[in-house]
N, C-alpha and C positions, 0 to 999 in steps of 0.2 A: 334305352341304354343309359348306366348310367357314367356320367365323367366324361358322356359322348363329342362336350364341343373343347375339352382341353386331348383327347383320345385324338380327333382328328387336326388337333393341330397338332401333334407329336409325327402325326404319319406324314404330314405337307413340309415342317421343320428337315426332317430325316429325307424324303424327295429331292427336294432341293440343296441338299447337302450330298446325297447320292448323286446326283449331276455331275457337281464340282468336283467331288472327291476325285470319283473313277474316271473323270474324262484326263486321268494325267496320260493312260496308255492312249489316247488320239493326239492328244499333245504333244507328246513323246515323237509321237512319226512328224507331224505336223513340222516342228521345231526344226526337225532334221531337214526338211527339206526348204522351211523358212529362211534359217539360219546358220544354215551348214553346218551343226553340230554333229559329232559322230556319237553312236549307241549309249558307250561309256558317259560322255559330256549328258547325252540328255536324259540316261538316269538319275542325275540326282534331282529332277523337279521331284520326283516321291518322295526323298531326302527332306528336301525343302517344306514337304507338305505334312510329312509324318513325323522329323524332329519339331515344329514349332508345334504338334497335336502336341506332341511329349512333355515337352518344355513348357508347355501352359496348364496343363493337366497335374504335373508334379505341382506346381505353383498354388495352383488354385482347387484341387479337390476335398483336400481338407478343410479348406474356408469358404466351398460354394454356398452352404447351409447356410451362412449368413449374406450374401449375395441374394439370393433366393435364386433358386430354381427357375423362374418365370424370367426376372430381371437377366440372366446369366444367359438365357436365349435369346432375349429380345436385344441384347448388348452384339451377341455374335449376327445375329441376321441385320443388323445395322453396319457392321463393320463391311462382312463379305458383300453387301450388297454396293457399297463405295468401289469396293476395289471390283468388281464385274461394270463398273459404270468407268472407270477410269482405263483398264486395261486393252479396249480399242486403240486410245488415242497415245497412248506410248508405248505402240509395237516393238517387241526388244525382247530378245532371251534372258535380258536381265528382270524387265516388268512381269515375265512368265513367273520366277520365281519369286516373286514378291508377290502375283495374284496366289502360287499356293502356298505361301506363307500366310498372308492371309485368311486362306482359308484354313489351313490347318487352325489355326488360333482361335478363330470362330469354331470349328468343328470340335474342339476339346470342349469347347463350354456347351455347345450343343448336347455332345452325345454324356458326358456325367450327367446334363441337366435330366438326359431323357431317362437315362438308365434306372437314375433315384429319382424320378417321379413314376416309373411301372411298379413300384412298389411300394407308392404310395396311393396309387388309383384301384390295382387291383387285390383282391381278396385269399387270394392262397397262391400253392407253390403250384398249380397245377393252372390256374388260370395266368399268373406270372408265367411260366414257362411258354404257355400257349399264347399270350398276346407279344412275346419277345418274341418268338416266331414270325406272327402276324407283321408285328414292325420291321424284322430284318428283310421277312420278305418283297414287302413294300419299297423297302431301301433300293432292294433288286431289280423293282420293278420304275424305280428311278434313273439306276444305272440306265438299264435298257433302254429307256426313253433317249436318254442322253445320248446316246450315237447315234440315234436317228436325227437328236436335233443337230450334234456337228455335225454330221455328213451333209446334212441338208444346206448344210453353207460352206462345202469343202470345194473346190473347182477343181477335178481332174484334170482339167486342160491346162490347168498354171500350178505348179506346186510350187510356185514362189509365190503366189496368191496372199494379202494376210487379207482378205475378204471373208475370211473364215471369223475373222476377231470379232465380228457385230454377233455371232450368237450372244457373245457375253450382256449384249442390251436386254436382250431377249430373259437372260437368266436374272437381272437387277429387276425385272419387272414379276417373275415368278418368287422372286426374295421378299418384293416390297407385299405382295400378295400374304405369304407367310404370317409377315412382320404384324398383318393391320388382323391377321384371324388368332395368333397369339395373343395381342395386347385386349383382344375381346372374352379371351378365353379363360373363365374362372380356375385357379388352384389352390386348393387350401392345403398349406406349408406347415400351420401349427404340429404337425403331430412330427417333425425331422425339427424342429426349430427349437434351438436351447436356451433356456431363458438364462444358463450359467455361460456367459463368455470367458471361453478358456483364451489363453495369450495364443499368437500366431504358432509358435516356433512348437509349444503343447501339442496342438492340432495337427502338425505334422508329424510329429514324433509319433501320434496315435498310429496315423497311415501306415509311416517304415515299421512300427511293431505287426502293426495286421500282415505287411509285404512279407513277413519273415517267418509267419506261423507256415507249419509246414503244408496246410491243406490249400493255404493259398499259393503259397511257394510253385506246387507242383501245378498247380491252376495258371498259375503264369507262366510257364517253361508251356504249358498245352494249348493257351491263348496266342502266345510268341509264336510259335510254331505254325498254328494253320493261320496265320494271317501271312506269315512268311511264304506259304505254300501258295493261299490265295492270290497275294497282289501281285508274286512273281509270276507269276500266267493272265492275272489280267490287265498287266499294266503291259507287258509285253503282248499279247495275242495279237492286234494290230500289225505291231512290227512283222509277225510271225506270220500273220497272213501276206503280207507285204512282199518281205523278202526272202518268206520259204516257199509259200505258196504262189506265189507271183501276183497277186490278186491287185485290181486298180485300186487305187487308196482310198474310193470313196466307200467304193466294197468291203476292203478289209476293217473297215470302221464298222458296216453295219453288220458285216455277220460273228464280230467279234460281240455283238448281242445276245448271239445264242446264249452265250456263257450266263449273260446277266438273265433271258428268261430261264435257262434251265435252273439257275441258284436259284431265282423267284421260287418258282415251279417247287424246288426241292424243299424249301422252307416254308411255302404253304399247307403242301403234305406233311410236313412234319409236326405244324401245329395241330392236325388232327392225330398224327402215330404216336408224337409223345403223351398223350392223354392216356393211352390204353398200354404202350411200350414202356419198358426201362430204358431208359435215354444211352445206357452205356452197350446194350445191347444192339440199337439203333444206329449206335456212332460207327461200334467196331466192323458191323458186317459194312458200312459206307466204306471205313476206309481201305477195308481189302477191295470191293468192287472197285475204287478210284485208280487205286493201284493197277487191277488189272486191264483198265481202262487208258491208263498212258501206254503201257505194254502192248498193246491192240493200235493204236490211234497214231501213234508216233511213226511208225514203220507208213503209213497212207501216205505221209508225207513227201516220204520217199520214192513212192512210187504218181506221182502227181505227172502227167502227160503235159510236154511241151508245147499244149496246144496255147493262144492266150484265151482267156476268161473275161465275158463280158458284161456277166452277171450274175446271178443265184443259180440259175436254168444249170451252165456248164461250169459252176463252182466242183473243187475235187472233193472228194468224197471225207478227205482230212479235215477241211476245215466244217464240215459239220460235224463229227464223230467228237476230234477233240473236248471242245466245248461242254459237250455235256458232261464232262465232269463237275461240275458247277451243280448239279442234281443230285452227285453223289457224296460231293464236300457241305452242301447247302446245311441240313441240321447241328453240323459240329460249332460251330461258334455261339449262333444264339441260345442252343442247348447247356453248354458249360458254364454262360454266362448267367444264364437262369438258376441252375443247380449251386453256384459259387452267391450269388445274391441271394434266393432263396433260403439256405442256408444261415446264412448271417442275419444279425439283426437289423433294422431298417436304422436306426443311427448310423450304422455302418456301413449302408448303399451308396454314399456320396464318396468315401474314400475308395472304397471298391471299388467304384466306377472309375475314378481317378485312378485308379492302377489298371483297371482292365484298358482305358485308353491310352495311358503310356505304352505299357508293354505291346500293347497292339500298334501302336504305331512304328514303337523300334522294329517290331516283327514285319511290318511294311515297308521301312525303309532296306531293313538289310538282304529278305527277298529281292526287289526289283533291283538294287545294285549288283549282286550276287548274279541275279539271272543277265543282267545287261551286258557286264562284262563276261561268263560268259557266252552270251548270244554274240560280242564281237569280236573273241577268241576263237571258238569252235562250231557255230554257229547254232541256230534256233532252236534243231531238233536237240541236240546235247545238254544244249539249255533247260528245255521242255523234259529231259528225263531227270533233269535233276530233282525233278520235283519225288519223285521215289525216295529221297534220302530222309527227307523232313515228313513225309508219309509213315514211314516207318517209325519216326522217331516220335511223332504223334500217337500213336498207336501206342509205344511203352508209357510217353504220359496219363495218357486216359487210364488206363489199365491203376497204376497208382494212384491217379486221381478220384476213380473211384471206390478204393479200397480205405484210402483216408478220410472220402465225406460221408461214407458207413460209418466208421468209427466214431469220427466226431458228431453226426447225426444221433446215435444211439447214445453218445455222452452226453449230449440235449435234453435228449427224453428221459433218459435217467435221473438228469438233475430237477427236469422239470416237474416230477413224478415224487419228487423229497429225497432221492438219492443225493449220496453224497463220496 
């Protein structure tokens, strides 16, 4: 295979970042009962972790081409790996959001770096499309991990415990691991790398012109949105098993797993469906099944027996069901995100990238505040339906989204054929 030892450091970088990221919804309950914060208060660690993604990404994605790619990874796995080595020893809801601050920050330079180097290792739109699969699903298969390693140091018997805080040694060691198979890891940059250095303020202007054309435009209203869909259900499911489903916290940590293997799950299939499927074909019938999948799932809830639950054995039949929407949302993100890079030129994958991470992070932060507050308004299930809204609203972007990357696709080939 070939690009195989910089390929598998992309999948170990995105692992390890899959950890951090998604463990905000364990942290989220955790906090609550650390700190006595209420639902509202410990929404904004997402806040915290997806405005500095944003805030670094505008910054920096027009200027990473000269950073390089490899430097701009190896900078972020050095940062977050300090802040997981420090964040034991200064227990505090204030050091929670400074550890995802950090990581956000690190995680912007991670994920542009990865974005524009898949298309610079792979060969077409169809093997891009397919290994952007491969990696999200991977990502998934990180989350997943990750609540089995919190839970594995959660104490049910003390929720005032912060004996949960040494996983983070745990995670500085799976970081420094990372750091030593990157700096090993050959990438050849010359074909993104401009031997004209345009001035800063240039470079950015390029970005907000790209943000404004209208194929992108509508590409970012449909990125915002499922990521909004996304992390408001998995930064709360936790909570949701917690205090709708009564579940003990070290339980509702791990079967809030499903969710990460069924997205796995749904995003390794998808790297083989989009080969042979139209992506927009493959998207739309997801999101009507997801739809009728909260419709179906929500109401178990409701119906959950007062019995208590002491394990997987006599878990309610909701908290399996839910989850697997995670199988049916799985292809929409790394799909469009494929189709939106694909599409453009490789000079253009670095700002690209820098806009699909903003807009995805604003789209993660205003999901789990949105859903937080209200989970501690109305509560879970109300919460949990709201996702219907942004389903739907997903659903009219795609639909344009695909009608405008025909058009501009075909004015490609047109020009590139000697039309004019």
């Amino acid at each position: 295979m070939t690009n195989w030892k910089i390929k598998l450091s992309l999948f170990l970088n995105y692992f390890v970042f899959a950890i951090l990221l998604n463990s905000v919804g364990t942290v989220i309950l955790q906090v609550q009962g650390n700190y006595g914060v209420s639902e509202s208060s410990a929404s904004v660690l997402e806040a915290f972790k997806d405005l500095s993604i944003a805030a670094v990404s505008f910054l920096v994605a027009s200027y990473i081409t000269r950073i390089g790619y490899k430097n701009s990874m190896l900078v972020a796995l050095g940062l977050v790996g300090v802040a997981c080595l420090v964040m034991p020893s200064l227990s505090s809801f204030a050091m929670t959001k400074v550890l995802f601050a950090a990581t956000g920050t690190s995680f912007a330079l991670i994920k542009v770096s990865v974005y524009a180097t898949i298309g610079i290792i792979t060969h077409d739109k169809k093997e891009h499309a397919s290994f952007m699969n491969f990696i999200e699903s991977f990502f998934m298969v990180g989350i997943l991990t990750g609540y089995f390693i919190f839970s594995a140091f959660v104490d049910d018997k003390n929720l005032q415990s912060t004996e949960w805080l040494k996983v983070y040694y745990l995670l500085a060691g799976i970081v420094l691991v990372a750091f030593l198979l990157l700096l090993a890891s050959p990438l050849d940059e010359s074909s993104v790398t401009s031997n004209e250095a345009k001035p800063f303020l240039e470079d950015f202007g390029d970005m907000i012109k790209l943000a404004v054309t209208p194929l992108v435009l509508v590409f970012i209203m449909s990125a915002f949105t499922y990521v909004l869909i996304e992390q408001s259900i998995m930064s709360w499911l936790p909570t949701f098993n917690s205090k709708v489903l009564n579940l003990p916290t070290t339980l509702s940590i791990q079967m809030a797993s499903i969710l990460a293997a069924s997205t796995a799950l749904g995003r390794f299939g998808a790297g083989f469906a989009l080969r042979k499927i139209h992506w927009f074909l493959v998207l739309i019938v997801c999101l009507f099944a997801a739809a009728a999948l909260v419709l179906v799932a929500i109401p178990l809830a409701q119906n959950t027996a007062g019995t208590p639950v002491t394990g997987w054995g006599n878990a309610p039949l909701g908290a399996f069901v839910f989850p697997l929407i995670g199988l049916l949302l799985a292809p929409i993100y790394p799909a469009i995100n494929s189709v939106i890079l694909s599409t453009l030129p490789a000079r253009q994958h670095g700002p690209m990238s820098g806009l699909i991470v903003i807009f995805s992070a604003l789209g993660g932060t205003t999901g789990s505040i949105i859903t937080g507050n209200i989970f501690e308004a109305y509560g879970g299930q109300t919460a949990f339906y709201f996702s219907l809204v942004p389903i739907g609203i997903l659903t009219v972007c795609l639909f344009f989204f695909n009608r405008i990357q025909k058009k501009s696709e075909a004015k490609i080939e047109f020009v590139s054929k000697g039309g004019h």
